[in-house]
Backbone as CSV, one residue per row, in Angstrom:
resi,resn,N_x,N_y,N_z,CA_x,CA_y,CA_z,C_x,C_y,C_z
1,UNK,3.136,11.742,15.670,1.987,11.024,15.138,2.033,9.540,15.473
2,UNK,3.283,9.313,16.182,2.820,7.724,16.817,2.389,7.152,17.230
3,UNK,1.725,8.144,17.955,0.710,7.439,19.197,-0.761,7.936,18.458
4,UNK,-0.998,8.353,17.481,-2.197,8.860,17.164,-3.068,7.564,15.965
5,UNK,-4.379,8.195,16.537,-5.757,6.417,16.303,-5.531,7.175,14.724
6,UNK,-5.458,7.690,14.293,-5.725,8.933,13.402,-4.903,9.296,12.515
7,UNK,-4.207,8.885,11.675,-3.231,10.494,11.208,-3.647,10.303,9.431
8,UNK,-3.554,11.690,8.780,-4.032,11.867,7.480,-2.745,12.937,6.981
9,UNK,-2.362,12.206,5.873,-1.532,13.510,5.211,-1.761,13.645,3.607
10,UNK,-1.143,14.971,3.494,-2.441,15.900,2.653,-2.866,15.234,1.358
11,UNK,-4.190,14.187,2.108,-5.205,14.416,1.439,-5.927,15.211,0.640
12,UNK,-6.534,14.859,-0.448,-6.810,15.853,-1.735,-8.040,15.076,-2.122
13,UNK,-9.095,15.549,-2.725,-10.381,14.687,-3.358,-11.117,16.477,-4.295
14,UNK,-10.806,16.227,-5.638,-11.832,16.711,-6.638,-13.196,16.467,-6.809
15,UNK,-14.138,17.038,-7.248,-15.369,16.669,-7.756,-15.496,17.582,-9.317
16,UNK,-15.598,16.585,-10.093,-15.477,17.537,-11.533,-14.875,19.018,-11.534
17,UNK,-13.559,18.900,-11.000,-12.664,20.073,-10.876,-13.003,20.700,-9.934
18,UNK,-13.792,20.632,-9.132,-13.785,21.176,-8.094,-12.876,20.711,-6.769
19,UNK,-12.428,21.572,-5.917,-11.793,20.867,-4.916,-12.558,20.814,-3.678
20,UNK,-12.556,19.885,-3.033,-13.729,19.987,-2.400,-12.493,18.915,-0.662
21,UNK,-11.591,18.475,-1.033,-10.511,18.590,0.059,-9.236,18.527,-0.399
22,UNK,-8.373,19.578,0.196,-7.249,20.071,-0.228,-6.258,20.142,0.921
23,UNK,-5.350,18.809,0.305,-4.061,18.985,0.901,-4.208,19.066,2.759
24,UNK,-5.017,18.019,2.839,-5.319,18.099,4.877,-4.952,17.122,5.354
25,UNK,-3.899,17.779,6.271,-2.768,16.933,7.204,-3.828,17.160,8.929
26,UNK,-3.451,15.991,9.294,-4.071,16.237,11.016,-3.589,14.646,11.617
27,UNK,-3.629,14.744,12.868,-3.539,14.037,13.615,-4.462,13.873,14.625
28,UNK,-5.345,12.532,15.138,-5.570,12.704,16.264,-5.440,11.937,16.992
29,UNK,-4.768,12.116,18.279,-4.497,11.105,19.568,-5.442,9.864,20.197
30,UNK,-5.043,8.936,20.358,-5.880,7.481,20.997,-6.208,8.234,22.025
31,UNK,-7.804,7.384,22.165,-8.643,8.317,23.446,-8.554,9.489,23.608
32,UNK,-8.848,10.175,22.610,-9.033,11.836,22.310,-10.764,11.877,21.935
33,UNK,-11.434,13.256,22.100,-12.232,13.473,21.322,-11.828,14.256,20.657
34,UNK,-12.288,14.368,19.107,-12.143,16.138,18.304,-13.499,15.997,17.659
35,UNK,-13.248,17.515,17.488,-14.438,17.931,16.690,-13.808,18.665,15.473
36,UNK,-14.390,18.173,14.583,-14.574,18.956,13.224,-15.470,19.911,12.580
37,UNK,-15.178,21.443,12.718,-16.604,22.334,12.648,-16.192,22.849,11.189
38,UNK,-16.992,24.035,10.806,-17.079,24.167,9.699,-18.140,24.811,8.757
39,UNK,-18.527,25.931,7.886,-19.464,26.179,7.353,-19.721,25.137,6.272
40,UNK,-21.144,25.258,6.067,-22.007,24.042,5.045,-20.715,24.411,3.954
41,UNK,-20.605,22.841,3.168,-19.841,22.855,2.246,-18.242,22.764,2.331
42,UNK,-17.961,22.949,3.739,-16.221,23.296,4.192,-15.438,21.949,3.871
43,UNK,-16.233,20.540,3.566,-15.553,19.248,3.048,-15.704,18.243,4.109
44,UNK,-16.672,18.720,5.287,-16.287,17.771,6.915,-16.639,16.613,6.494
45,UNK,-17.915,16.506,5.889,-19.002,15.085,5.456,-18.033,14.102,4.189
46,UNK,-17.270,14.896,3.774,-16.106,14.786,2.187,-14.935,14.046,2.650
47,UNK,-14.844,14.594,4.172,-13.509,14.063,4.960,-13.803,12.757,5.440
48,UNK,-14.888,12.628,5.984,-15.614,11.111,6.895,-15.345,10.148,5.405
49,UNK,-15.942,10.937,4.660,-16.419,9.588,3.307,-15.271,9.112,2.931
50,UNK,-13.826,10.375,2.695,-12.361,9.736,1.746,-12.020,8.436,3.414
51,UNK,-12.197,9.112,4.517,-11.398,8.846,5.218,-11.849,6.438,5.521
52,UNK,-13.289,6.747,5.258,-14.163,5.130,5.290,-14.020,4.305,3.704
53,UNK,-13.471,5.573,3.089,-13.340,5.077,1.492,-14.747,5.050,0.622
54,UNK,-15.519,5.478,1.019,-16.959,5.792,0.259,-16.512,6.551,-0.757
55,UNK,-15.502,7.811,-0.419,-14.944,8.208,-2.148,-13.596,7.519,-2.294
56,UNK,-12.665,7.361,-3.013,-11.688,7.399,-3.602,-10.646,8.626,-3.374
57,UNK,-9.681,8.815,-2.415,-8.848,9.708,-2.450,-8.273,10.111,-3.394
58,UNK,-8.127,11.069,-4.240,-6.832,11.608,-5.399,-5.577,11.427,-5.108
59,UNK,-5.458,11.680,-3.678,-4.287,11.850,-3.469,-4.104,11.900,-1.643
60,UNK,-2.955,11.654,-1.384,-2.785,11.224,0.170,-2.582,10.347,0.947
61,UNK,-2.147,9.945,2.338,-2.170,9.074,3.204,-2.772,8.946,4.279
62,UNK,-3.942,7.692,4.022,-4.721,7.461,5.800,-4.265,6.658,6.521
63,UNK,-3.526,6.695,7.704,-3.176,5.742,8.932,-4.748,5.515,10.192
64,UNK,-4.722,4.558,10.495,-5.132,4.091,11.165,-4.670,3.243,12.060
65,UNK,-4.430,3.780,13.300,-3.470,2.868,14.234,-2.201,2.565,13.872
66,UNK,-1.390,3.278,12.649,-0.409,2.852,12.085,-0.537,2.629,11.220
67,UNK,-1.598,1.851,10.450,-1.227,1.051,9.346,-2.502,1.949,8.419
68,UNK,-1.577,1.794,6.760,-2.438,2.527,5.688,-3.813,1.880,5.397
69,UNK,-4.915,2.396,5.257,-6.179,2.103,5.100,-6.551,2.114,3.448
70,UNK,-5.871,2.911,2.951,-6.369,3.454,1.967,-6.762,2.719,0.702
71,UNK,-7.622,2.391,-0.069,-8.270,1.793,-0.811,-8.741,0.419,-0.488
72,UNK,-8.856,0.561,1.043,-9.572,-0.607,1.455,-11.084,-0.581,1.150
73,UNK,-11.883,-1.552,1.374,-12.962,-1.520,1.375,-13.966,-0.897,2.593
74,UNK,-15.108,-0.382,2.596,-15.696,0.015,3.939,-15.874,-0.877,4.945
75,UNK,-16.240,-2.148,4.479,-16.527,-3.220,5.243,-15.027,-3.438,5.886
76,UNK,-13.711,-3.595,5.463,-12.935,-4.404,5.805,-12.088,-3.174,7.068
77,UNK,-12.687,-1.896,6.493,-12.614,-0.352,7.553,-12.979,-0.908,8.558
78,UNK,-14.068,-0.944,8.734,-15.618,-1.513,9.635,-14.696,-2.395,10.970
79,UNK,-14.114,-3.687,10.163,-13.732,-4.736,10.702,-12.458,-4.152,11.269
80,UNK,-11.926,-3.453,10.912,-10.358,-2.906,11.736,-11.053,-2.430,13.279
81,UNK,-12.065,-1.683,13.016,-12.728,-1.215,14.134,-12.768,0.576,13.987
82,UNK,-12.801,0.631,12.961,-13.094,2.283,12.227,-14.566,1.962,12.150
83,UNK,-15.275,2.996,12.696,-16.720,3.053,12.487,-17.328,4.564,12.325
84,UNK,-18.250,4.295,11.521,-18.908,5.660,11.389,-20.709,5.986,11.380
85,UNK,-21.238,6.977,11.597,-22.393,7.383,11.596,-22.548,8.362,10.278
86,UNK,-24.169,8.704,9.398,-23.912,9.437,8.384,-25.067,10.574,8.935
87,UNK,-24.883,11.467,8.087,-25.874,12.901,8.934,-26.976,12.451,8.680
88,UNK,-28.003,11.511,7.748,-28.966,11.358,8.065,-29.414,10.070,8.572
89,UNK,-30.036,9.296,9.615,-30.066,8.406,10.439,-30.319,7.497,9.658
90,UNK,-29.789,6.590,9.360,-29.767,5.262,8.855,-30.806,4.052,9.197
91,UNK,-31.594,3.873,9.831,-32.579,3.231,10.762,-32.729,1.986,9.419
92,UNK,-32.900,0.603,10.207,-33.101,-0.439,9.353,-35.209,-0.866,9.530
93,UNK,-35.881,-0.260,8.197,-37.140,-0.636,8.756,-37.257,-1.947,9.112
94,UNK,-38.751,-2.501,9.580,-39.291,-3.631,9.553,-38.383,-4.092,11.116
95,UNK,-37.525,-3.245,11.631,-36.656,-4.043,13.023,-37.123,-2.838,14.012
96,UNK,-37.538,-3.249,15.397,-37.162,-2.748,16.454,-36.049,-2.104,16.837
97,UNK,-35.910,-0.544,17.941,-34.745,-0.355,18.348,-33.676,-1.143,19.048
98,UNK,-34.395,-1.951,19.480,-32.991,-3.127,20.236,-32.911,-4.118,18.542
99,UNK,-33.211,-4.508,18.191,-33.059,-5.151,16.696,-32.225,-4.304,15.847
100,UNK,-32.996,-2.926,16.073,-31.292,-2.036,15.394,-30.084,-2.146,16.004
101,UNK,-30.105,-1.759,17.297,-28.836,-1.764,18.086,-28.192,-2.907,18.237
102,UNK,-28.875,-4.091,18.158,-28.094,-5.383,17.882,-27.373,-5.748,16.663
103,UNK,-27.840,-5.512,15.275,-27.390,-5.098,14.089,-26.413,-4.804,13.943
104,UNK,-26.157,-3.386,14.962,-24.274,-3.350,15.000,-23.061,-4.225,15.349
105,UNK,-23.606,-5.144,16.082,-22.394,-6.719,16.664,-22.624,-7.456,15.987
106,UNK,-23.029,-7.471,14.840,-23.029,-8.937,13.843,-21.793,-9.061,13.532
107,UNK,-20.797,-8.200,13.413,-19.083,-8.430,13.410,-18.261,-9.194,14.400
108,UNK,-19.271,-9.211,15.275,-18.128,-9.684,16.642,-19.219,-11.254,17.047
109,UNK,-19.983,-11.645,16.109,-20.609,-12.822,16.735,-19.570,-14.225,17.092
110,UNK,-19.892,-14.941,18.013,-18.767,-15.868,17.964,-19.783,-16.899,17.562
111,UNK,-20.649,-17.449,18.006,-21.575,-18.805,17.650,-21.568,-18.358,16.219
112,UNK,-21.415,-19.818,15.472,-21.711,-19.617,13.439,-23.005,-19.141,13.475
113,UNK,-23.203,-18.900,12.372,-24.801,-18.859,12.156,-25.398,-20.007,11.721
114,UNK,-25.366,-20.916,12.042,-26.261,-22.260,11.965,-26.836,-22.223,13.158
115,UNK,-25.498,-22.107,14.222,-26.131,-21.862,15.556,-27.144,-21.280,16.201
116,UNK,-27.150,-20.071,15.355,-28.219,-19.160,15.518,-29.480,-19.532,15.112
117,UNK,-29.533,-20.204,13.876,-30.505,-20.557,13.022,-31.215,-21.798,13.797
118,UNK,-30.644,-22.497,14.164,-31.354,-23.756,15.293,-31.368,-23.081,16.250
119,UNK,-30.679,-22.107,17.412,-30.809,-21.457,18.455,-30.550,-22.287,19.301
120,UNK,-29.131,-22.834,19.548,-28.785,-24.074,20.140,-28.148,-22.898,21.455
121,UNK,-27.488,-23.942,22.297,-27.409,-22.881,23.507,-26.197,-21.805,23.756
122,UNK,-25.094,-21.987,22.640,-24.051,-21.130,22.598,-24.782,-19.916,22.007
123,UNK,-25.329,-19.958,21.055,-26.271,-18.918,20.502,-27.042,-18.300,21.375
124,UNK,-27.752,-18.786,21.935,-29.196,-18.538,23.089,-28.393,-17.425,24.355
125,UNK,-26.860,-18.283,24.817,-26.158,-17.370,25.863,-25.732,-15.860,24.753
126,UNK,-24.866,-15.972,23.577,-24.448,-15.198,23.358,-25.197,-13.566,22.567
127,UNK,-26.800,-14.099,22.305,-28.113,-13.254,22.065,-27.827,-13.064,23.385
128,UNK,-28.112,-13.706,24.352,-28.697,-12.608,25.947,-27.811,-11.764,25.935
129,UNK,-26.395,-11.997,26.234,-25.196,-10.753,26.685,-25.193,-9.813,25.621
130,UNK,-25.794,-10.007,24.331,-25.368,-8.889,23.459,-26.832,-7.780,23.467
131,UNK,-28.143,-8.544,24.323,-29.329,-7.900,24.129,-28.819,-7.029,25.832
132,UNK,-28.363,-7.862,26.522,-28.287,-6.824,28.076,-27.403,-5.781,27.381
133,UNK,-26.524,-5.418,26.689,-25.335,-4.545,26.481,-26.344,-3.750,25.608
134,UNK,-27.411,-3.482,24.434,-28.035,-3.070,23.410,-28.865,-2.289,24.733
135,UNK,-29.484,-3.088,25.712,-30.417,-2.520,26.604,-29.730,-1.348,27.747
136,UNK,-28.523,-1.602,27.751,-28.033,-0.742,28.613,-27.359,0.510,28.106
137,UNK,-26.931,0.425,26.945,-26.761,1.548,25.808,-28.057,2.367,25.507
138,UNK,-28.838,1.675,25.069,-30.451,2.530,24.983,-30.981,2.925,26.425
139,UNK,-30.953,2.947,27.628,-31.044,3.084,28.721,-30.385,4.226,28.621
140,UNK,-29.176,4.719,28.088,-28.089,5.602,28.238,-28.516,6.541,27.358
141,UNK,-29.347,6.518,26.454,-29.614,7.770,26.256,-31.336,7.767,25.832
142,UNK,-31.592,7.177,27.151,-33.097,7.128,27.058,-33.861,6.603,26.136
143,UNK,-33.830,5.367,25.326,-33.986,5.078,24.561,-35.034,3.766,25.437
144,UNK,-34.599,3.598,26.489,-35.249,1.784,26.936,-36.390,1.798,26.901
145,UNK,-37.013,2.541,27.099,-38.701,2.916,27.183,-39.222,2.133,25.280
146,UNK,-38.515,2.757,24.293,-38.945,2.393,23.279,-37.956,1.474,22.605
147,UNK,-37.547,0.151,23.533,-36.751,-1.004,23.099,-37.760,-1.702,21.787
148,UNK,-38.756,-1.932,22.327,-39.691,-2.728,21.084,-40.360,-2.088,20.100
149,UNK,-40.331,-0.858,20.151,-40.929,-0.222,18.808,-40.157,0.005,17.581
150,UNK,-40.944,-0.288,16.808,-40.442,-0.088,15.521,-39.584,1.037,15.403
151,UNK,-38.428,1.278,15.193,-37.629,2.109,14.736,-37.887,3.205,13.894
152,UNK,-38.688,3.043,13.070,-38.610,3.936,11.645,-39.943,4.499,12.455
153,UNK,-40.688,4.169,13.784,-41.560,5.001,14.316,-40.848,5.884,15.067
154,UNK,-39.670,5.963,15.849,-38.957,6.726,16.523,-39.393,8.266,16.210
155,UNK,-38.991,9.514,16.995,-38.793,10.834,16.279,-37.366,10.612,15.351
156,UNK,-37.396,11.362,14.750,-35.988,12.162,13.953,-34.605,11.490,15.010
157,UNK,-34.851,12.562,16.209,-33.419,12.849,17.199,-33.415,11.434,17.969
158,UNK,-34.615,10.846,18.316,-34.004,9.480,18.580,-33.491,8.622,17.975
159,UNK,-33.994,8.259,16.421,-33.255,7.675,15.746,-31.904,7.786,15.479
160,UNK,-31.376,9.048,15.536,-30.115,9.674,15.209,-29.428,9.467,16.917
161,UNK,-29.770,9.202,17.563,-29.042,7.950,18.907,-29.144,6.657,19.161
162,UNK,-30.295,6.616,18.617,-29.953,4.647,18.061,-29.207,4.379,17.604
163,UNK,-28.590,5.217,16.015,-27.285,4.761,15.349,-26.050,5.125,15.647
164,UNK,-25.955,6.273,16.730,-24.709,6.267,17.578,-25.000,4.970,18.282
165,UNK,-25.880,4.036,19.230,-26.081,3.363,19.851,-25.807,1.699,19.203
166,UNK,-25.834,1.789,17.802,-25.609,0.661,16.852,-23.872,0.940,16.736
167,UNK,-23.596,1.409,16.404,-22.007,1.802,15.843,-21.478,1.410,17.335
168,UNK,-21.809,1.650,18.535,-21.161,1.664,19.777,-21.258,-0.022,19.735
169,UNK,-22.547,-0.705,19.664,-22.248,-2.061,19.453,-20.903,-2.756,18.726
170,UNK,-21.136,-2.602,17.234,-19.235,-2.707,16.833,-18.444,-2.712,17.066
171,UNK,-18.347,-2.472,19.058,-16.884,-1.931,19.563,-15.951,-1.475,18.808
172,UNK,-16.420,-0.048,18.292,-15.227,0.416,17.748,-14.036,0.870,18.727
173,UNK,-12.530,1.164,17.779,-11.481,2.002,17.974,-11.741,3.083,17.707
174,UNK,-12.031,3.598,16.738,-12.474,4.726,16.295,-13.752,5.177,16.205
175,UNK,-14.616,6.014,16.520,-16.052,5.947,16.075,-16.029,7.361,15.555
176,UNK,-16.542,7.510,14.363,-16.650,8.696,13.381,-18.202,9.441,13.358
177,UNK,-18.379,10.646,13.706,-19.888,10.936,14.532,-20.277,11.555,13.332
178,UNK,-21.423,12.012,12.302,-21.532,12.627,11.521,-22.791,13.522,12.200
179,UNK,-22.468,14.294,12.310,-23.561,15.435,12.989,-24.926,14.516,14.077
180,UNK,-23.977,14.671,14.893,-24.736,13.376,15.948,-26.159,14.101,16.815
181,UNK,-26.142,15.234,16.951,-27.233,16.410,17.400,-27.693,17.255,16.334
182,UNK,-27.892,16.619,15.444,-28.963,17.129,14.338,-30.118,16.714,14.512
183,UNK,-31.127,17.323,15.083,-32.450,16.902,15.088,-33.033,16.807,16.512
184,UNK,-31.916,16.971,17.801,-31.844,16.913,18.932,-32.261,17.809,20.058
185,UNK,-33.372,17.530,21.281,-33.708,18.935,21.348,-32.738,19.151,22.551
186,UNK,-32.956,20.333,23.902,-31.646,20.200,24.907,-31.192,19.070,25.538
187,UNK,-33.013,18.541,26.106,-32.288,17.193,26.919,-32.052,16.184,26.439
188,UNK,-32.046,16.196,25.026,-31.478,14.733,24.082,-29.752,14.835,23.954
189,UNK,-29.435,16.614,23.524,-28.053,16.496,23.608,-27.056,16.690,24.098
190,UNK,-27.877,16.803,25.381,-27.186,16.951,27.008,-26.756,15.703,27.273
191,UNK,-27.963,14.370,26.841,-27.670,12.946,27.184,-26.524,12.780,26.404
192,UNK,-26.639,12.721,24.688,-25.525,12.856,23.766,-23.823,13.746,24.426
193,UNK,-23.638,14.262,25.050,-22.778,15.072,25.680,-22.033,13.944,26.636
194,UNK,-22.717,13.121,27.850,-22.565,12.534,28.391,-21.836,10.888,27.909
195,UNK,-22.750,10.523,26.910,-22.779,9.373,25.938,-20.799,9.824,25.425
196,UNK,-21.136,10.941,24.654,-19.295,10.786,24.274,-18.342,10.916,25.059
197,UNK,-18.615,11.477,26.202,-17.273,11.746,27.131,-17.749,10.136,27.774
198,UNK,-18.384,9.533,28.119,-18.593,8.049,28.528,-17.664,6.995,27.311
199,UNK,-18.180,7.616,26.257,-17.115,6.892,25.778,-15.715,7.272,25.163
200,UNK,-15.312,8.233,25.101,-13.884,8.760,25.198,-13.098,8.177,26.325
201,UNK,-14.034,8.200,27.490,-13.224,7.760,28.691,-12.902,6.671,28.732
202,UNK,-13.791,5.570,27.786,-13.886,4.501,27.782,-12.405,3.656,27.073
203,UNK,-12.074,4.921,26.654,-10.906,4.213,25.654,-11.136,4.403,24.510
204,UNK,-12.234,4.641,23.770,-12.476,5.097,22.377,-12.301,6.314,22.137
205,UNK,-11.671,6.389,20.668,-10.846,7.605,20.280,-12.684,7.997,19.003
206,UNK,-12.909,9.059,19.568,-13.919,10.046,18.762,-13.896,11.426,17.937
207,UNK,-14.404,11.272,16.685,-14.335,12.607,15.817,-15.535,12.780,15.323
208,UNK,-15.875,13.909,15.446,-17.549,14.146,15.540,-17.184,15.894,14.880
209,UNK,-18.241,14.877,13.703,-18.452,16.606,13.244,-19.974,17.000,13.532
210,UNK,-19.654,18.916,14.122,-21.201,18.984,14.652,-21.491,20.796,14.323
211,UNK,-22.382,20.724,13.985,-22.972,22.339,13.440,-23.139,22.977,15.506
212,UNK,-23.456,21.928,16.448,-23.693,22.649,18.031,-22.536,22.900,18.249
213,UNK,-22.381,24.599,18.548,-20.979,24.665,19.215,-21.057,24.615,20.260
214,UNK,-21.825,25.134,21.086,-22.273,24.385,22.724,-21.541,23.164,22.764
215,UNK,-22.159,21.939,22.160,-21.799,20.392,22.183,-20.457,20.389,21.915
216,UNK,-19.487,20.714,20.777,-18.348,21.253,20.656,-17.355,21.376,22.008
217,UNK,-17.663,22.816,22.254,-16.995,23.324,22.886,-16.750,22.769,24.561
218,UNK,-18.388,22.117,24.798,-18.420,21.382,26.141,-17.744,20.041,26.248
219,UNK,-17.411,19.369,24.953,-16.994,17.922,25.231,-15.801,17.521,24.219
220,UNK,-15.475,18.782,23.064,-13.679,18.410,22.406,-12.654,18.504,22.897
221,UNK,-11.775,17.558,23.223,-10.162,17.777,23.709,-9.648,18.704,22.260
222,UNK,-10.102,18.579,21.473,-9.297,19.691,20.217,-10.734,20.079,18.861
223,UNK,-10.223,20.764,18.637,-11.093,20.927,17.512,-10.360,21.656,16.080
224,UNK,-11.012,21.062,15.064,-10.576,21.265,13.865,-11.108,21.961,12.862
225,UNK,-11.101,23.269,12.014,-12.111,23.963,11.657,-11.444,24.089,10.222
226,UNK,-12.213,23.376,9.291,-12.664,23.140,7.667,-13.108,24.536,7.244
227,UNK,-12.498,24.312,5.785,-13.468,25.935,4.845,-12.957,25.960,3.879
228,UNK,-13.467,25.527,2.723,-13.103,25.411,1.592,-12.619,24.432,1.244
229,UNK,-12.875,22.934,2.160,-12.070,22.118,1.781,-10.293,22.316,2.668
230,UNK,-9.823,23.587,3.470,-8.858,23.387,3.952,-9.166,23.195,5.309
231,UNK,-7.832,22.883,6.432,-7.838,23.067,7.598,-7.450,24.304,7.649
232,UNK,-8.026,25.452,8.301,-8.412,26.819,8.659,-7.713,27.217,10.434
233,UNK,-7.384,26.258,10.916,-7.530,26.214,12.327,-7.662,24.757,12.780
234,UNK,-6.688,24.798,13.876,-6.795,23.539,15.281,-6.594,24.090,16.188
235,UNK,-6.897,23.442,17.707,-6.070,23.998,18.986,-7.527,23.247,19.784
236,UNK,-7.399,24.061,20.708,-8.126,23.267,21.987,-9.688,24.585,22.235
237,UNK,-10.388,24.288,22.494,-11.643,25.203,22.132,-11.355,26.197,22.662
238,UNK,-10.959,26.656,23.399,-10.320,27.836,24.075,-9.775,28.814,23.009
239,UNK,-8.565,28.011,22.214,-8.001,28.126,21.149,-9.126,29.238,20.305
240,UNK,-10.088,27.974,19.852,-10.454,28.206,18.851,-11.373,29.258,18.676
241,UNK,-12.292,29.218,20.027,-13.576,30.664,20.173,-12.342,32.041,19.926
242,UNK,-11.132,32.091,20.633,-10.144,33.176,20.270,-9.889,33.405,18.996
243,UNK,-9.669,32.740,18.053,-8.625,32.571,16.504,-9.841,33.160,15.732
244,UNK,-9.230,34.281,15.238,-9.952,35.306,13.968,-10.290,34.744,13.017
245,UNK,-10.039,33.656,12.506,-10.092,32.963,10.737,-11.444,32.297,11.365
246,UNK,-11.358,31.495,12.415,-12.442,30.807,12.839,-13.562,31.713,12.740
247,UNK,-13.940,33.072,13.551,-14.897,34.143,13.588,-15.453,34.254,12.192
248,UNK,-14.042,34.494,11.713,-14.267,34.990,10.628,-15.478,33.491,9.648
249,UNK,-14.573,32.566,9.890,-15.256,31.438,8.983,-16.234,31.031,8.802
250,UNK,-16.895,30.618,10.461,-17.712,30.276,10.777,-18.434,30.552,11.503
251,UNK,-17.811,30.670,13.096,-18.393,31.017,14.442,-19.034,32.857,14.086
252,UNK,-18.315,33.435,13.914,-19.362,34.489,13.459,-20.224,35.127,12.620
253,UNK,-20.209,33.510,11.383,-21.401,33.634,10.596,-22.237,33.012,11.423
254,UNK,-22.308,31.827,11.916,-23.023,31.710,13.040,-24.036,32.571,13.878
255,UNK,-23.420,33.106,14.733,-23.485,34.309,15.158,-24.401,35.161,14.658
């Protein structure tokens, strides 16, 4: 687990006696993708939240790059360079899609914000390079066409790549996908397909939980399969379309 962006040990989180994650150990490797699959309810969305601190763990240890995270704040997550997406698209009204996608680098601004506020020329250079990088991300998954429209006009499935497209601004280490092809039709998550192995390759370590096993199976170095709140199964997708508990769990309710 030394070399891993990732490691969790067994984690535990109740909900009025219910267990809802139990005792889940995993690891995952720098510049890895995984996927986290799972029937509705298996804890995946339960895992993102203990893991950003939106809940409160009961019990357990989160590493991140080494070092414990745990009862940090989301924001100060954020700033390590842990980032995440939530299953339903987050879109900021009243802003444009490049106004969203810029939204995500307000962490990494270097001019103060006075600078900004007069628009003196350290400001003026450091808006252009962060609007060419917003424009070339939305370009990437077809998004450039609707740089100036209002956001909250988007469809569904574009919005839900704008905010992969915002989170990618953040330069994260980690980027945490919460059902990133929900709402997506083929050639949106064919682009989406491309978009994560672009950035896996990139050096960013990705965990994406996704109901497409297509998407899954075409772009996880490992995958991890939830149910009941436990880990049920890991291995490499190969692995996993083989392993009976999986059939059993999910893939052939699916099915």
């Amino acid at each position: 687990m030394s070399d891993a962006a990732l490691a969790i040990a067994g984690l535990s989180k109740s909900f009025g006696g219910v267990m809802a994650i139990s005792d889940v150990s995993l690891s995952v490797p720098s510049g890895s993708l995984t996927a986290v699959i799972g029937p509705n309810g298996a804890g995946k969305t339960t895992l993102f939240n203990l893991v950003t601190n939106l809940y409160p763990a009961d019990r357990g240890e989160i590493l991140f790059q080494g070092r414990s995270i745990r009862g940090r704040s989301p924001g100060a997550i954020a700033r390590l360079g842990l980032v995440r997406t939530f299953q339903s698209a987050r879109i900021f009204p009243g802003m444009t899609a490049q106004e969203n996608a810029l939204a995500g680098a307000h962490m990494h601004l270097q001019a103060p914000a006075w600078k900004h506020m007069l628009w003196l020329k350290s400001a003026r250079r450091e808006e252009r390079v962060l609007a060419a990088k917003a424009d070339a991300l939305l370009e990437l998954v077809g998004l450039k066409p609707f740089r100036d429209m209002a956001a909250t006009d988007l469809p569904m499935g574009a919005q839900k790549l704008l905010e992969v497209v915002r989170a990618l601004m953040a330069e994260p280490r980690l980027l945490l996908l919460d059902e990133p092809a929900a709402g997506l039709n083929d050639a949106e998550t064919a682009e989406l397909a491309e978009l994560l192995r672009a950035v896996r390759d990139s050096g960013v370590t990705v965990i994406v939980v996704e109901h497409n096993m297509s998407l899954v199976m075409g772009v996880a170095d490992q995958v991890i399969v939830l149910d009941a709140g436990s880990i049920v199964a890991a291995g490499s997708p190969r692995q996993i379309q083989q392993d009976k508990r999986v059939i059993a769990a999910y893939v052939g309710a699916e099915a």
